[in-house]
N, C-alpha and C positions, 0 to 999 in steps of 0.2 A: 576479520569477522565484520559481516558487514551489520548497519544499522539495525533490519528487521531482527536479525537473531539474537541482536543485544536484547531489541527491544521484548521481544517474546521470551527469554529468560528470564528479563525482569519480573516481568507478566506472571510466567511460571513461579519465579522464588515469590511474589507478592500471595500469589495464590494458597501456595505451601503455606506461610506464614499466617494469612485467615485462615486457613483448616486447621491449624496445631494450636491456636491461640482463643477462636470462638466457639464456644462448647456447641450452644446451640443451634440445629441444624436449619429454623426457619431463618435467625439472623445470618448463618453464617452463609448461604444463598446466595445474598443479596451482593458482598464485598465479590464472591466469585463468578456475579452475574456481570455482574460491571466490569470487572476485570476479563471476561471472555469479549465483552463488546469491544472494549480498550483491541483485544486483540484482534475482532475481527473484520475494526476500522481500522490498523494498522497493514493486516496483511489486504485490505481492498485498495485502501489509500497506497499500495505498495504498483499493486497490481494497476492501478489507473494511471500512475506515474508514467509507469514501464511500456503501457498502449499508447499516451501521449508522446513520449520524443520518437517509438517507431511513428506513429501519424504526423509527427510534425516532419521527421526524415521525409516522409515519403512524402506531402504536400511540397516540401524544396525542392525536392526532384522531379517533382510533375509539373512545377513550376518552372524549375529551368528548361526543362521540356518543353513546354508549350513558349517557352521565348523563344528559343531556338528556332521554333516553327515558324513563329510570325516572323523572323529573321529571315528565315528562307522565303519565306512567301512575299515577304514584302523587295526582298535582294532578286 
């Protein structure tokens, strides 16, 4: 199981736990507004992870690419 699904059950059971424990519907908002942000900076911080090492792939490969070139060009 990887980290995000831990981390979003967590999320999930914390969630459950504000709703069965704070009567109040204005108070009880507030724990599972915070707790949706927790989640929805987890799965973006997941997702920006996940574009950075494809971008950093492909900058090493364009990079040896263009060495190779000056190689030739210079050879």
């Amino acid at each position: 199981m990887n980290r995000l699904a831990v981390a979003l059950i967590a999320y999930a059971v914390l969630g459950v736990l504000a709703w069965l424990t704070i009567s109040d519907m204005r108070i009880r908002a507030v724990p599972l507004g915070i707790l949706a942000l927790f989640a929805l900076k987890s799965i973006l911080r997941r997702n920006e992870t996940m574009h950075s090492e494809k971008q950093e792939a492909e900058g090493e490969e364009s990079k040896g690419l263009a060495e190779s070139r000056q190689l030739k060009a210079d050879g």
